[in-house]
PyMOL Python script that loads the backbone (N, CA, C, O; Angstrom):
from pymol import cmd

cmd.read_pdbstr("""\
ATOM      1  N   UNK A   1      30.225 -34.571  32.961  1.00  0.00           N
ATOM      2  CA  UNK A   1      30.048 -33.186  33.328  1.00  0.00           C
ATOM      3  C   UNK A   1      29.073 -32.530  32.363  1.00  0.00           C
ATOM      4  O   UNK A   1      28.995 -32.955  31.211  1.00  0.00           O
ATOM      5  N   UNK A   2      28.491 -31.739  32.687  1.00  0.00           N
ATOM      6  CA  UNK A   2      27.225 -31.064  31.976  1.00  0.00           C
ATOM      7  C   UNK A   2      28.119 -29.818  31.849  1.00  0.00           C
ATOM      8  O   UNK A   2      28.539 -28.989  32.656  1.00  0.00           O
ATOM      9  N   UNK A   3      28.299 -30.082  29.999  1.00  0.00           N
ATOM     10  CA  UNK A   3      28.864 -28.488  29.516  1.00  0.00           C
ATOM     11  C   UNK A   3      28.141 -27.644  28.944  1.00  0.00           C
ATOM     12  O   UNK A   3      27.468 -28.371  28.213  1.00  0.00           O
ATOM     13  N   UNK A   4      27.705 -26.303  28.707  1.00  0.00           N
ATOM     14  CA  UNK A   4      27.481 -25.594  27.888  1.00  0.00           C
ATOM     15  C   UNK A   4      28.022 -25.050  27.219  1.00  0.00           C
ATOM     16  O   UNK A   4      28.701 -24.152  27.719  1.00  0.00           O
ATOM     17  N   UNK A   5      28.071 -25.180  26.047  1.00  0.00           N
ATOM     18  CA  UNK A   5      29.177 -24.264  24.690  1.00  0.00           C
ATOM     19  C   UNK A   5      28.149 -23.202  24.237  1.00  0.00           C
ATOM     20  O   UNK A   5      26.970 -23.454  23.985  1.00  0.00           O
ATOM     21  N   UNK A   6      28.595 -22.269  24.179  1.00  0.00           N
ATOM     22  CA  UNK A   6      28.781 -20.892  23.345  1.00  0.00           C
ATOM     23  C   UNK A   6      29.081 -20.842  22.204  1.00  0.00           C
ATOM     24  O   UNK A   6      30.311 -20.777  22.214  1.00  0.00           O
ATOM     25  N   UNK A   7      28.761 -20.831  21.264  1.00  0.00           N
ATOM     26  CA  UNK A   7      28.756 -20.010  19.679  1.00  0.00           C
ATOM     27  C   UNK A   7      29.155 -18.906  19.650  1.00  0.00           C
ATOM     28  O   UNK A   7      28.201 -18.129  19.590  1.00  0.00           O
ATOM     29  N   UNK A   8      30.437 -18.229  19.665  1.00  0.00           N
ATOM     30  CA  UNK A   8      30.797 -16.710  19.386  1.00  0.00           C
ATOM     31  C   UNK A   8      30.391 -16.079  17.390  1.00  0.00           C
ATOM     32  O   UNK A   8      30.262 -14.992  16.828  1.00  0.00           O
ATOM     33  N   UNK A   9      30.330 -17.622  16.967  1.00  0.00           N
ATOM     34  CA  UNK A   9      29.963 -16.762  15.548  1.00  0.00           C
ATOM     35  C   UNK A   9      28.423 -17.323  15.347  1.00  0.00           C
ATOM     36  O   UNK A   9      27.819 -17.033  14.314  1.00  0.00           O
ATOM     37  N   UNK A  10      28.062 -17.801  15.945  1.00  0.00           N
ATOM     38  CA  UNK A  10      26.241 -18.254  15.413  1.00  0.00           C
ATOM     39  C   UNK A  10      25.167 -17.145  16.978  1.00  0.00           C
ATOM     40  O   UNK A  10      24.161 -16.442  17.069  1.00  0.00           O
ATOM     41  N   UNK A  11      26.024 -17.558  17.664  1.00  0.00           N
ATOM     42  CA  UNK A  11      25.184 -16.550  19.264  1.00  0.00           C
ATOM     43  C   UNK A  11      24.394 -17.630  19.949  1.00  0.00           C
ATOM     44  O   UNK A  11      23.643 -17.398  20.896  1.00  0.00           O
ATOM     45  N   UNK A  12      24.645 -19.104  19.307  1.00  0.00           N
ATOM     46  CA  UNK A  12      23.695 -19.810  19.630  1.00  0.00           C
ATOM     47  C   UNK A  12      24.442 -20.750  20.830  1.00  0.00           C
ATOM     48  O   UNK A  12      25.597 -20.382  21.044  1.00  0.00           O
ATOM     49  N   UNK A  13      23.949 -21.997  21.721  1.00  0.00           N
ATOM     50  CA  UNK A  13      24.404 -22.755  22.361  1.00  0.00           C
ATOM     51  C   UNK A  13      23.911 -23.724  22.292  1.00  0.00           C
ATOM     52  O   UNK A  13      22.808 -23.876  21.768  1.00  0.00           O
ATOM     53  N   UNK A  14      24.765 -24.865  22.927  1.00  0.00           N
ATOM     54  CA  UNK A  14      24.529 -26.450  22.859  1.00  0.00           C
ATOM     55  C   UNK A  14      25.018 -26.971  24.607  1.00  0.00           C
ATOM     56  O   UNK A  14      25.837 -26.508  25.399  1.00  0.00           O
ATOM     57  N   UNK A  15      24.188 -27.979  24.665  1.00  0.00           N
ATOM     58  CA  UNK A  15      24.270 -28.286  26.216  1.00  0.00           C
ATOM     59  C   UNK A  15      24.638 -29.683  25.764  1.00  0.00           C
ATOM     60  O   UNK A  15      24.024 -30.154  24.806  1.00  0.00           O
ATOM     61  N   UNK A  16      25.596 -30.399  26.372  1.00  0.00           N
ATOM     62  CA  UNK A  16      26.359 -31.365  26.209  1.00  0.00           C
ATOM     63  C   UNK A  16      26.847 -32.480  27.496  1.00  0.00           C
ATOM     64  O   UNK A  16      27.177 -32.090  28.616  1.00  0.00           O
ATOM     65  N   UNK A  17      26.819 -33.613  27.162  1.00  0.00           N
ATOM     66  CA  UNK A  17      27.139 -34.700  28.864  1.00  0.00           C
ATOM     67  C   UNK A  17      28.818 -35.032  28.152  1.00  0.00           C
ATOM     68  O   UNK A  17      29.012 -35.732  27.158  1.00  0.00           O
ATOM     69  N   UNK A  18      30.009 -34.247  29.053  1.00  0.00           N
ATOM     70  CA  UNK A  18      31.241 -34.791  28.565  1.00  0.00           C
ATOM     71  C   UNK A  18      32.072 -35.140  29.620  1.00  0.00           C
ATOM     72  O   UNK A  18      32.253 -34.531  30.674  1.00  0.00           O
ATOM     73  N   UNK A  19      32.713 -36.513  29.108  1.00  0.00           N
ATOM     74  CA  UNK A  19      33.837 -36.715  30.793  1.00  0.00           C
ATOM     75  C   UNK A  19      34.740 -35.270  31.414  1.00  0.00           C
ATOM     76  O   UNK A  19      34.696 -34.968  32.607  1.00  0.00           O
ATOM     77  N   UNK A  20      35.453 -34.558  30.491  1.00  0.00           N
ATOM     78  CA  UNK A  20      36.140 -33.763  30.281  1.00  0.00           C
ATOM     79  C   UNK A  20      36.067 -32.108  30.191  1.00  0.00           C
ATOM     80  O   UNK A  20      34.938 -31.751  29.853  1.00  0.00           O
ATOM     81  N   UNK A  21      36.539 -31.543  30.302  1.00  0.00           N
ATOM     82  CA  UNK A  21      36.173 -30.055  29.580  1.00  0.00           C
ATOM     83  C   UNK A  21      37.613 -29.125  29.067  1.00  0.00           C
ATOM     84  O   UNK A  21      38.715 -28.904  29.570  1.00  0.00           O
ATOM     85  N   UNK A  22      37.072 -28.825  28.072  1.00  0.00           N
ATOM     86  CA  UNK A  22      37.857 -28.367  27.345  1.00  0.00           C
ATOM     87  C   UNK A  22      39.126 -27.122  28.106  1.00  0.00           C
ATOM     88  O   UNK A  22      38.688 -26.329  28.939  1.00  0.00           O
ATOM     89  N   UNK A  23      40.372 -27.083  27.794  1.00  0.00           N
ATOM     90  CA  UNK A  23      40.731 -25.965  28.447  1.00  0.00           C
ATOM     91  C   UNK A  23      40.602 -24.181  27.430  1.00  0.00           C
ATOM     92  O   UNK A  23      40.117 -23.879  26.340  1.00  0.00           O
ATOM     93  N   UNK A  24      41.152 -23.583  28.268  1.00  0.00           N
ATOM     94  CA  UNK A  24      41.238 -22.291  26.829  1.00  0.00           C
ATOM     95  C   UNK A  24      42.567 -22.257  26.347  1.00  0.00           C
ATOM     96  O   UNK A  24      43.612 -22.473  26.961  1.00  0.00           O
ATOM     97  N   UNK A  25      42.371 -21.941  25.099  1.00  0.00           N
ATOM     98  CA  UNK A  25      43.005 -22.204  23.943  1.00  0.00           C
ATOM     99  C   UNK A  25      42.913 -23.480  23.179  1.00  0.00           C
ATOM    100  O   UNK A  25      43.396 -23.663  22.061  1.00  0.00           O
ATOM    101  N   UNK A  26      42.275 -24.305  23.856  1.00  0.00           N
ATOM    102  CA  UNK A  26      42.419 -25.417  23.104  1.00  0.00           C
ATOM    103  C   UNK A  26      41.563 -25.788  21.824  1.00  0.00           C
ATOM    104  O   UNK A  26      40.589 -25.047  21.690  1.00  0.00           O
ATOM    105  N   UNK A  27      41.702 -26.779  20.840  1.00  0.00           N
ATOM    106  CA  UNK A  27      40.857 -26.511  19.896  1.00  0.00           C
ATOM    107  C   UNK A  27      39.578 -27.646  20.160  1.00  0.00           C
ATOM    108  O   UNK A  27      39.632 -28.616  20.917  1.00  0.00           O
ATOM    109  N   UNK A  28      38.449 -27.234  19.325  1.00  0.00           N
ATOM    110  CA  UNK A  28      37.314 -27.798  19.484  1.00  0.00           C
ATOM    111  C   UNK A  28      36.699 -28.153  18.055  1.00  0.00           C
ATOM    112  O   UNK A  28      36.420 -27.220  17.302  1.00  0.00           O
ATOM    113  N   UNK A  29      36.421 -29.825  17.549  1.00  0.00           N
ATOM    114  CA  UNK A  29      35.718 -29.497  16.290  1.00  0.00           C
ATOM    115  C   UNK A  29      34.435 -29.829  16.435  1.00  0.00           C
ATOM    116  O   UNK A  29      34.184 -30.923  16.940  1.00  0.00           O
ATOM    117  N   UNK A  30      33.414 -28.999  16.045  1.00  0.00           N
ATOM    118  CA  UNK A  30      32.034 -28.982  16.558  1.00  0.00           C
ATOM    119  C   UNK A  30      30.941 -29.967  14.834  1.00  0.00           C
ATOM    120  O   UNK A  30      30.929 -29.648  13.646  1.00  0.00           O
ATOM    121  N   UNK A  31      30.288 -31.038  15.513  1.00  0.00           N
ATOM    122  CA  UNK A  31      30.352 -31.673  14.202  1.00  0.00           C
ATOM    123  C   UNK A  31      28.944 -31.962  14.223  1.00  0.00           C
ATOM    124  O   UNK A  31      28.439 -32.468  15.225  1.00  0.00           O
ATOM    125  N   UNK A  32      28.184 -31.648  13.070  1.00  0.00           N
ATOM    126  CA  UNK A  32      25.960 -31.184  13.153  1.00  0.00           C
ATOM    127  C   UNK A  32      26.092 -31.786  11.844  1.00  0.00           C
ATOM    128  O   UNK A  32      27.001 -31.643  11.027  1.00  0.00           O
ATOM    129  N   UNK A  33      24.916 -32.564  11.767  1.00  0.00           N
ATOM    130  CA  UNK A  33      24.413 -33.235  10.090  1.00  0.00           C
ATOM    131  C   UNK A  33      23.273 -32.500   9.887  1.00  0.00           C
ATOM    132  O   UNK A  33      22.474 -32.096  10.732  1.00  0.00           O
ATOM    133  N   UNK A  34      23.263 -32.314   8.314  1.00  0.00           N
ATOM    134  CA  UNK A  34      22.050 -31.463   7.941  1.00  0.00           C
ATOM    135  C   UNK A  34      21.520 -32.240   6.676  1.00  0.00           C
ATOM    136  O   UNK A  34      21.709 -33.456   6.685  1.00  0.00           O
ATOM    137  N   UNK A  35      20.734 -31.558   5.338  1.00  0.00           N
ATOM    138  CA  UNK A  35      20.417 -32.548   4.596  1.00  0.00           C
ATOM    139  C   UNK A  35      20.863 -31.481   3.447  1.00  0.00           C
ATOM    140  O   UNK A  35      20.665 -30.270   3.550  1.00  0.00           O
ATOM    141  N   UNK A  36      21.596 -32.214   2.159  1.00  0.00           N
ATOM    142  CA  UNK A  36      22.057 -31.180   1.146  1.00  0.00           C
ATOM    143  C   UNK A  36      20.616 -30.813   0.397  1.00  0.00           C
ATOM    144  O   UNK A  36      19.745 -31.602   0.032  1.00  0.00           O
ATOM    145  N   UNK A  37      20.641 -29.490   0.294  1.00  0.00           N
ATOM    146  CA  UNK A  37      19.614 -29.226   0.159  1.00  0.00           C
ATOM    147  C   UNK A  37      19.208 -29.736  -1.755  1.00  0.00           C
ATOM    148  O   UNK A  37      18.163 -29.520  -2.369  1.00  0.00           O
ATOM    149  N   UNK A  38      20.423 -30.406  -2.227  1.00  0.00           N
ATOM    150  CA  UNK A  38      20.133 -30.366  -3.940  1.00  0.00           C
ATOM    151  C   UNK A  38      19.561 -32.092  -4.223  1.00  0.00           C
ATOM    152  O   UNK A  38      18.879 -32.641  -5.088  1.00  0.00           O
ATOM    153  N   UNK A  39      20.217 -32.499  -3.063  1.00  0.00           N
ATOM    154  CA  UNK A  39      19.796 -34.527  -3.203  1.00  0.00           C
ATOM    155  C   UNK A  39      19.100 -34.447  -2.163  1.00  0.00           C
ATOM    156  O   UNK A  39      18.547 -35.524  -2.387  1.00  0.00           O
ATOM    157  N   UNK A  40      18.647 -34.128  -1.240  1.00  0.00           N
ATOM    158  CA  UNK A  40      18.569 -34.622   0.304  1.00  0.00           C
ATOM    159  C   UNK A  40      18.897 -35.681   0.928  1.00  0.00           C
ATOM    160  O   UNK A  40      18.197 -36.459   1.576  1.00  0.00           O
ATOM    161  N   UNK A  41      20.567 -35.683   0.592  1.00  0.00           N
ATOM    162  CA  UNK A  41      21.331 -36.595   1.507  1.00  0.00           C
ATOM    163  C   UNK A  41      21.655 -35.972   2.720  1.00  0.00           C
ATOM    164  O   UNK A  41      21.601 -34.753   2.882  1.00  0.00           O
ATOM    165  N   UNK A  42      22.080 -36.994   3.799  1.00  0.00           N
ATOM    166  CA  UNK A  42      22.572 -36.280   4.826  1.00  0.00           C
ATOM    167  C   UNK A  42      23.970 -36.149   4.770  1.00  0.00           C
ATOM    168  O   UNK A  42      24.804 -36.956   4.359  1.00  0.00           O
ATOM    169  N   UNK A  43      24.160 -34.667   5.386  1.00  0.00           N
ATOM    170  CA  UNK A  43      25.461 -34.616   5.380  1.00  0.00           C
ATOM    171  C   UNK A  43      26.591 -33.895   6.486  1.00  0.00           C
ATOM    172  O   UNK A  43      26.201 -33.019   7.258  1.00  0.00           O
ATOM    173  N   UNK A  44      27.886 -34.316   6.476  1.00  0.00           N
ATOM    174  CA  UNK A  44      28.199 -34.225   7.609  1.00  0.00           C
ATOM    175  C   UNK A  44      28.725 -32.521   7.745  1.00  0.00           C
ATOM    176  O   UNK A  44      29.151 -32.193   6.637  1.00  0.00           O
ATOM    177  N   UNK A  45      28.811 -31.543   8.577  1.00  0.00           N
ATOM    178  CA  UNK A  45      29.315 -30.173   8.685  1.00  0.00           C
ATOM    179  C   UNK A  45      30.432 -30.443  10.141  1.00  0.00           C
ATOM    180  O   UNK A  45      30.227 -30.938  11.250  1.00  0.00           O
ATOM    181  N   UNK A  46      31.610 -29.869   9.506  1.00  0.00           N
ATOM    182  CA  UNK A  46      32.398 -30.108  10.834  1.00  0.00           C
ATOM    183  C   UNK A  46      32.872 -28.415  10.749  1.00  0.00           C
ATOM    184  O   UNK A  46      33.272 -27.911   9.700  1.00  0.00           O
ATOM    185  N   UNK A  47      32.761 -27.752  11.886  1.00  0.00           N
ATOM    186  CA  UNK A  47      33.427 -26.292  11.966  1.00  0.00           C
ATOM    187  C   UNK A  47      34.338 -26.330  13.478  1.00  0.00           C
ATOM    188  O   UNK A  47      33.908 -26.627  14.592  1.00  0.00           O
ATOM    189  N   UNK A  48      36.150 -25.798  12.967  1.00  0.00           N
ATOM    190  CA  UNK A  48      36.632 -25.780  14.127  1.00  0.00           C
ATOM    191  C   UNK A  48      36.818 -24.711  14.650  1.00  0.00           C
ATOM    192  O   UNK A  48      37.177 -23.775  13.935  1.00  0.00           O
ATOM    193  N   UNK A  49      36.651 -24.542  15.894  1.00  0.00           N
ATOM    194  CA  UNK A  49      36.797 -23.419  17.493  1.00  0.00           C
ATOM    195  C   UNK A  49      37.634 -23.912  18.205  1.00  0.00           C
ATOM    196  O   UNK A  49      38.007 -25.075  18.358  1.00  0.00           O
ATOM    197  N   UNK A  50      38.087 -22.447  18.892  1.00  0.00           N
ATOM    198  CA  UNK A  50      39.039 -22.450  20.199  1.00  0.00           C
ATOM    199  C   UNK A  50      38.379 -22.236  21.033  1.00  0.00           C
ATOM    200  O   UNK A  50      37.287 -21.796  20.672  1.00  0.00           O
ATOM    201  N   UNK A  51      38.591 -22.400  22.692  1.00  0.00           N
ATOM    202  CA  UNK A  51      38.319 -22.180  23.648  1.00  0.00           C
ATOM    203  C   UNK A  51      38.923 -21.118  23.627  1.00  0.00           C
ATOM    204  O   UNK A  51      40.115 -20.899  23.416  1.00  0.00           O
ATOM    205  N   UNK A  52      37.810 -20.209  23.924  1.00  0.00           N
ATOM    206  CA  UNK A  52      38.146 -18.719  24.511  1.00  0.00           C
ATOM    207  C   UNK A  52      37.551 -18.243  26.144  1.00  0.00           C
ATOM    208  O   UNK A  52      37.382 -17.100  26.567  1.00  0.00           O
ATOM    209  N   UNK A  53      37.417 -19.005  26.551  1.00  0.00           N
ATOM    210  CA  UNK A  53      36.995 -18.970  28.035  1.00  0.00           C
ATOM    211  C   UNK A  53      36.077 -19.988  28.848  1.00  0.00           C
ATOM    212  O   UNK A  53      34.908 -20.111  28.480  1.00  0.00           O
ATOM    213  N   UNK A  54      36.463 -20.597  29.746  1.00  0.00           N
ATOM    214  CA  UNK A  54      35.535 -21.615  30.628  1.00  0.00           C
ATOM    215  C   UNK A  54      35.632 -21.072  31.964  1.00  0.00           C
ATOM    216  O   UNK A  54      36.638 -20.936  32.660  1.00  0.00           O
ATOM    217  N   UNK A  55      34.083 -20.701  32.283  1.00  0.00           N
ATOM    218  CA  UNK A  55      33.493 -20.961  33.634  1.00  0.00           C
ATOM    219  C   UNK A  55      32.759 -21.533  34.177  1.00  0.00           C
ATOM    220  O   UNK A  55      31.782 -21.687  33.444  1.00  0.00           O
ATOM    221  N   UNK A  56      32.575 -22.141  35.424  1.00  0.00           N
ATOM    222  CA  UNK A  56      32.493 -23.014  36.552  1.00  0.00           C
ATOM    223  C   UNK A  56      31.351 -22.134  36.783  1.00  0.00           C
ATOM    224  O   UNK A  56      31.750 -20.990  37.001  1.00  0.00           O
ATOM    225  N   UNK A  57      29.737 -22.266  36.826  1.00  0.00           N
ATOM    226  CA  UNK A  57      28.493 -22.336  37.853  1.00  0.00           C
ATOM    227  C   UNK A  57      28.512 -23.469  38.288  1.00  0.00           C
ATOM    228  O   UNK A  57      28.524 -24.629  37.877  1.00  0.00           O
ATOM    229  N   UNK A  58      28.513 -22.451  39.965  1.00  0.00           N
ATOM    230  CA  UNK A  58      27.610 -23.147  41.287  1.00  0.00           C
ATOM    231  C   UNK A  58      26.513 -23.536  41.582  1.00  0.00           C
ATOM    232  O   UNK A  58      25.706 -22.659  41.273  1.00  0.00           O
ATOM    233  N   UNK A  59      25.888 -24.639  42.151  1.00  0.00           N
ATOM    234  CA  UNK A  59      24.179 -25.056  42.167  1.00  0.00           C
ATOM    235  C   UNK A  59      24.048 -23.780  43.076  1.00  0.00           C
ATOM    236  O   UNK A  59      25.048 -23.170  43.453  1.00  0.00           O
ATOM    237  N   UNK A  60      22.773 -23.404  43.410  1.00  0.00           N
ATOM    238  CA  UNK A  60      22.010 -22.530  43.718  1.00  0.00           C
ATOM    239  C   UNK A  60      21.843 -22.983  45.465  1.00  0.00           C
ATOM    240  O   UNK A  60      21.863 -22.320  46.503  1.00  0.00           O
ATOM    241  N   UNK A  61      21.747 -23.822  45.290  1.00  0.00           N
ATOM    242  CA  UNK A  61      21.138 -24.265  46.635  1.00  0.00           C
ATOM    243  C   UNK A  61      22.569 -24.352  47.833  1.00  0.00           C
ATOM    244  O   UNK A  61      23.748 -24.650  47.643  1.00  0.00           O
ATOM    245  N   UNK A  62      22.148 -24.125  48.533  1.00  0.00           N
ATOM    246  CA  UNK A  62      23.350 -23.488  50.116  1.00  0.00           C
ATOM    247  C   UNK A  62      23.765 -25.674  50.814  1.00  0.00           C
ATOM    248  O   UNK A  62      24.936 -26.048  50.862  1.00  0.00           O
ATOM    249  N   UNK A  63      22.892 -26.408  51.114  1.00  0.00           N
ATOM    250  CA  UNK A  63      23.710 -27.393  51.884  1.00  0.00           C
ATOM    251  C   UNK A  63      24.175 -28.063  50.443  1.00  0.00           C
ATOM    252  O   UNK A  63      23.778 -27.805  49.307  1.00  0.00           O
ATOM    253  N   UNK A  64      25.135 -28.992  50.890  1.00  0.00           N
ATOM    254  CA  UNK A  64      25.463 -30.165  50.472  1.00  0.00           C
ATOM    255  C   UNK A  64      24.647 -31.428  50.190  1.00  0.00           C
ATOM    256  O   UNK A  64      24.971 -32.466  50.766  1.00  0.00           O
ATOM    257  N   UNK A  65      23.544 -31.411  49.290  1.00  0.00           N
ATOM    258  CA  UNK A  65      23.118 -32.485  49.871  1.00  0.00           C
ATOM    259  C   UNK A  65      23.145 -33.963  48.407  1.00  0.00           C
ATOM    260  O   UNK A  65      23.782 -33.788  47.368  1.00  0.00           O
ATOM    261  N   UNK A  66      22.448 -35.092  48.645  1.00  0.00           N
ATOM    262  CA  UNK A  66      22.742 -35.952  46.970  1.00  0.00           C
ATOM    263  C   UNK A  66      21.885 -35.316  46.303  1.00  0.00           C
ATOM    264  O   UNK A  66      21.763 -35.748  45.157  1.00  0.00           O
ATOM    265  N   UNK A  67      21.048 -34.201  46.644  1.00  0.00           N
ATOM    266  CA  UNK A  67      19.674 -33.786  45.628  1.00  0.00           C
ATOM    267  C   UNK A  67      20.214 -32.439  44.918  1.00  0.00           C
ATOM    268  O   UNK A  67      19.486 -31.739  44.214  1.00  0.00           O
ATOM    269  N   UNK A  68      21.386 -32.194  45.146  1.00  0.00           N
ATOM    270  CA  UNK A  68      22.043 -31.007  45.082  1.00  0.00           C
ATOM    271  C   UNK A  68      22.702 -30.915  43.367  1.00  0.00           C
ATOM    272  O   UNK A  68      23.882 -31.217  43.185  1.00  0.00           O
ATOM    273  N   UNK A  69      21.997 -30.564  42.427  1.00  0.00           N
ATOM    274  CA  UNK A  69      22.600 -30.340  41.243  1.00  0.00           C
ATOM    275  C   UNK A  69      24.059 -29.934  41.422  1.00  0.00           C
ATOM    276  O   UNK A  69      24.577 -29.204  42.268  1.00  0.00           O
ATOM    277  N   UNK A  70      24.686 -30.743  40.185  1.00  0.00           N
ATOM    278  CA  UNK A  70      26.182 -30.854  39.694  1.00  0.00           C
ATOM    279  C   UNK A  70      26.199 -29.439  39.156  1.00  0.00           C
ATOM    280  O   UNK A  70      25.324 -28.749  38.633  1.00  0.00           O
ATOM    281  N   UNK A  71      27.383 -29.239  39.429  1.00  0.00           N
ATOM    282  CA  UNK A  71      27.663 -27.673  38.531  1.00  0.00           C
ATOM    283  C   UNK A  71      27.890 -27.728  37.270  1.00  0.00           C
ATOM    284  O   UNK A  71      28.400 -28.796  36.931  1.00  0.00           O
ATOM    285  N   UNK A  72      27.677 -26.857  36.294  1.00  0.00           N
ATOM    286  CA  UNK A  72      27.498 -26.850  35.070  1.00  0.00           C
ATOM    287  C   UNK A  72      28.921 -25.676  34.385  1.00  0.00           C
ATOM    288  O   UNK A  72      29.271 -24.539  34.701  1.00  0.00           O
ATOM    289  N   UNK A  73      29.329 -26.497  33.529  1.00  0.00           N
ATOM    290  CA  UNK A  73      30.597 -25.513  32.549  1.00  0.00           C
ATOM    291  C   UNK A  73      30.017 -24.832  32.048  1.00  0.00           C
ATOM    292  O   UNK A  73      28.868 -25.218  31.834  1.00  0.00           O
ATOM    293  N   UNK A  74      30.343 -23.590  31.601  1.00  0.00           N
ATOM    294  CA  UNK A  74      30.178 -22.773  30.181  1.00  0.00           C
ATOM    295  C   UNK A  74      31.599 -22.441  29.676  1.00  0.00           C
ATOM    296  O   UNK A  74      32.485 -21.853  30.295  1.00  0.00           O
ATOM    297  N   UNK A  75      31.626 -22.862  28.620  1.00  0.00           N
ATOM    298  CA  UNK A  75      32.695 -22.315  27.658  1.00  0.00           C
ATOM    299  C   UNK A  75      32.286 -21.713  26.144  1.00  0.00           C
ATOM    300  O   UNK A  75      31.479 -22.024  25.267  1.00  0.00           O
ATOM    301  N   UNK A  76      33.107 -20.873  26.302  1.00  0.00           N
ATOM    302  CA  UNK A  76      32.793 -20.013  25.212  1.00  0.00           C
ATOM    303  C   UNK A  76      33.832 -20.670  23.858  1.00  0.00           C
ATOM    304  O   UNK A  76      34.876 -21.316  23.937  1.00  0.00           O
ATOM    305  N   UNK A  77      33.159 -20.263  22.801  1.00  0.00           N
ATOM    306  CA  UNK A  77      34.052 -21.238  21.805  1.00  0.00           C
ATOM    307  C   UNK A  77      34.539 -19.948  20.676  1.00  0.00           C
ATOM    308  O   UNK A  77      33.989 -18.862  20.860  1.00  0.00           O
ATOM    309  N   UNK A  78      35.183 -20.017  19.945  1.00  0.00           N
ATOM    310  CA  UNK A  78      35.209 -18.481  19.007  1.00  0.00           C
ATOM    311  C   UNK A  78      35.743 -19.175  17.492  1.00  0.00           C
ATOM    312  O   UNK A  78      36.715 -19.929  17.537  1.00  0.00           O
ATOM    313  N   UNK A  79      35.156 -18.930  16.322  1.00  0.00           N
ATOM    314  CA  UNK A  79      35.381 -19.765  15.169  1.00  0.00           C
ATOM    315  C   UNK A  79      36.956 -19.551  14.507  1.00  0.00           C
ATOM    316  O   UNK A  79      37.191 -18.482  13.943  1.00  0.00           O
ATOM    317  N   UNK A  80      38.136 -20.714  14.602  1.00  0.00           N
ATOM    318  CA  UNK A  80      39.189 -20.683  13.848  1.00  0.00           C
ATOM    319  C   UNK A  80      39.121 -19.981  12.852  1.00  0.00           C
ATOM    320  O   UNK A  80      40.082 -19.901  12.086  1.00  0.00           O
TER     321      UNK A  80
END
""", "prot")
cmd.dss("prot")
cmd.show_as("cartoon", "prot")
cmd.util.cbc("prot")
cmd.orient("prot")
């Protein structure tokens, strides 16, 4: 399923391929490598979120057809 997450504390989003989707309330740990800025190792950042809301978009297009884009999640995430 093609999700989109929401950032309630950055404003930012991430588009994601997941079997699943999250419900609301549930928790989410969102996990980005960056480089420390004092060694430039890489390193791992894990920040956890709740689901604070998931909605369901519809493709655009009116028939049914196989050319017919999958609908896409948005869930909103909000920082623990």
């Amino acid at each position: 399923m093609r999700i989109w997450f929401e950032f309630k504390d950055t404003g930012r989003d991430a588009h994601v391929e997941l079997p699943a989707v999250p419900r609301v309330g549930e928790g989410v740990v969102w996990v980005t490598e960056g480089e420390d800025p004092d060694d430039g190792t890489v390193v791992e950042y894990r920040k956890k979120y709740r689901v604070q809301q998931v909605d369901w978009t519809i493709s655009q297009r009116l028939s049914m057809t196989p050319q017919q884009d999958p609908p896409v999640i948005l869930v909103r995430l909000e920082l623990v």
